[in-house]
N, C-alpha and C positions, 0 to 999 in steps of 0.2 A: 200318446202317439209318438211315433218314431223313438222311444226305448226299444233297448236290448234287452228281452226276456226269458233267458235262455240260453245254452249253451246249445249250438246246432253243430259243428262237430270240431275237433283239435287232430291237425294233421302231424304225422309221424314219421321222419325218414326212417327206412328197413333197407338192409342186404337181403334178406329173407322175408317175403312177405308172407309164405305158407306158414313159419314157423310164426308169424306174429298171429295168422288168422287162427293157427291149430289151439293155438295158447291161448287167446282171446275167446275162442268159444267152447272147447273143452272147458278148458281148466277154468274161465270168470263166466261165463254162460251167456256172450254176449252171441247176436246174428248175425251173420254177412250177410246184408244185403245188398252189395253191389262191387263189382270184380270189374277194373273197364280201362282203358287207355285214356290217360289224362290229359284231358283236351287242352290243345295245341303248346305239348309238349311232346317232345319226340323219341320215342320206344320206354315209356316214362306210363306205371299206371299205377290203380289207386282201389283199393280196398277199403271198405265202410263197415264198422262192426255197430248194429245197433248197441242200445243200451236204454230203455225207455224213449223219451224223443229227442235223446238226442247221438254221438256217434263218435267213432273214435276212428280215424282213417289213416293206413298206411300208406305209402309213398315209394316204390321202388322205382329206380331208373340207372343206367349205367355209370353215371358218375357217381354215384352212392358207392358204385363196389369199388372204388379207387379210395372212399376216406375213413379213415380210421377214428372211430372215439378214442376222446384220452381222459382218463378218470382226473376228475377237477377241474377241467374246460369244456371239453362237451358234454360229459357227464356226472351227475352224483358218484361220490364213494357208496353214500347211504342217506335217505331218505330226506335230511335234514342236511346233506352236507356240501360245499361252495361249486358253485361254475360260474364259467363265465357269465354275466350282463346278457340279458336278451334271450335265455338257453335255457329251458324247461328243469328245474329241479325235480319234482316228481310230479303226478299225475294222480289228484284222488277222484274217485269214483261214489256218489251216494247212493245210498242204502234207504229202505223205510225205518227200520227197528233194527234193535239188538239183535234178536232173532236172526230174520237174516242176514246178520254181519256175520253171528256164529255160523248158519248152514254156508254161507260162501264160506268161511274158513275152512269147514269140513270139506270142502267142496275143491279149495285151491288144498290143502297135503293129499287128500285121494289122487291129485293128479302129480305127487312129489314135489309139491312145491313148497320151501320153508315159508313160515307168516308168523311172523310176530307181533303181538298183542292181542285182543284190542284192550287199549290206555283210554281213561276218561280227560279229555282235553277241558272240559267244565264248557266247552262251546260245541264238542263233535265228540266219539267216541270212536277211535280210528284203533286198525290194524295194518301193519306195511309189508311189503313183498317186494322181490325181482322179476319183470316180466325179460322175456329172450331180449338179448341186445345190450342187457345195461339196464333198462329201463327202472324206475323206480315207482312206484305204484302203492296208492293208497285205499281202501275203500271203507265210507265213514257214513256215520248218520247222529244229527242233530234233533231235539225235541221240539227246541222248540226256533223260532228264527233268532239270530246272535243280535244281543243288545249291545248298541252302542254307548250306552252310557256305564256300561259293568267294563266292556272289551278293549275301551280305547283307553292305552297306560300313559299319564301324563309325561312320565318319564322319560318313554319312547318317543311321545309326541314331540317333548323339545328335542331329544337327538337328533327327529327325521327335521327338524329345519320348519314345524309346521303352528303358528299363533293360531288363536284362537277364532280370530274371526277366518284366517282360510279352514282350520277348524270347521267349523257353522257351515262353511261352501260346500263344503268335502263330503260331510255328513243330508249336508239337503240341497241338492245339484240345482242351478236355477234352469225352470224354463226355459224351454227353445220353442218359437213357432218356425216351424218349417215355411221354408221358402217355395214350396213345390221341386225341389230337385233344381233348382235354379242357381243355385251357388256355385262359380266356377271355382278351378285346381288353383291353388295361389300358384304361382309365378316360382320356376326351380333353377336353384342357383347349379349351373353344369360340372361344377367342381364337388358336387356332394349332392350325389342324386341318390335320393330315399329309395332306390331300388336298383339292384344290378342285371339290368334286362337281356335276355340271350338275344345273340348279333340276328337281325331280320325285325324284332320287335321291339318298335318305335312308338311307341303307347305315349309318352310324352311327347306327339306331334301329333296325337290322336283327339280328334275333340270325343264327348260322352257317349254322343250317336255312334259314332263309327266304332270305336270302342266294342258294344252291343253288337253292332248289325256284322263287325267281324272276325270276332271272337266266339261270338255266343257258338254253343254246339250242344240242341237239348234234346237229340234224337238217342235213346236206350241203344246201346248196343243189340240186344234181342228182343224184336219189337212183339207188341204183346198179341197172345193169337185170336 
């Protein structure tokens, strides 16, 4: 109870969100299903590409068309390659089988797009691509779940700064009992606020209620007949 089981979707700032939707469902065979003004954000909307259950969402809105990616900060050169802290390197997508890794390969050059691989990673068996914008993109599938006793390199482990016993943590997360939703916001220091809020929203003087009762907005754009 109260785990995360699942990925429900990863949002994507676009200049162009047709060309992210044309490219996403042409060429990787994902669904739109849902096109809509991104609630209470202003002239700002948001496109949903399924993908099994979960979804991959673009983001267009006016100040988008004002910034510019820079390859090495806000973007990979190539799949494996640096950006800034905090700033999506690439994007893999899973597969069931071999099989369909090969038909989406066939599937992304019929729409002219280059893909190289797929490489056996001995954990996933991945192939990588360009999606419009920069984007860096993977789509892979594993046999079986990744063992932690084959995958985690000791070597690695001392570089990352990590013994044995936070080891043990890391690998077997302890228990939480939920409090019923009862836990308040720690207390924010105003010189370093964990979010940079557009002028009008004051959400840090918002208790959890108010929050909900006004913000929420869960009325479909076109209601259903």
């Amino acid at each position: 109870m109260g785990l995360p089981n699942g990925l429900h979707h990863i949002a994507i700032a676009t200049k162009n969100v047709k060309a992210q939707i044309e490219f996403f469902t042409q060429a990787c065979g994902m669904e739109l299903t849902a096109l809509y003004w991104m609630h209470g954000v202003e002239k700002t909307f948001h496109a949903f590409l399924r993908m099994g259950d979960a979804y991959v969402a673009f983001v267009q809105g006016p100040e988008m068309d004002e910034l510019d990616g820079e390859i090495g900060v806000s973007h990979a050169s190539w799949t494996a390659g640096p950006v800034a802290p905090g700033v999506m390197q690439h994007l893999a997508f899973n597969v069931d089988n071999d099989e369909a890794l090969y038909a989406l390969r066939d599937r992304l050059r019929s729409h002219d797009v280059w893909v190289w691989g797929p490489i056996d990673h001995g954990l996933c068996r991945s192939m990588y691509f360009t999606g419009p914008e920069g984007l860096m993109l993977e789509f892979a599938t594993s046999d079986v779940p990744i063992d932690g006793e084959v995958w985690i390199d000791p070597e690695v482990q001392e570089m990352a700064g990590i013994n044995e016993e936070e080891l043990k943590k890391y690998k077997s997360p302890p228990a939480f009992v939920s409090k019923g939703g009862e836990v308040q916001n720690p207390s924010i220091d105003p010189t370093e606020l964990p979010m940079d809020l557009p002028p009008g929203l004051d959400l840090y003087e918002m208790s959890d209620d108010e929050v909900f009762e006004k913000l929420s907005e869960n009325t479909p754009p076109v209601l259903p007949k």
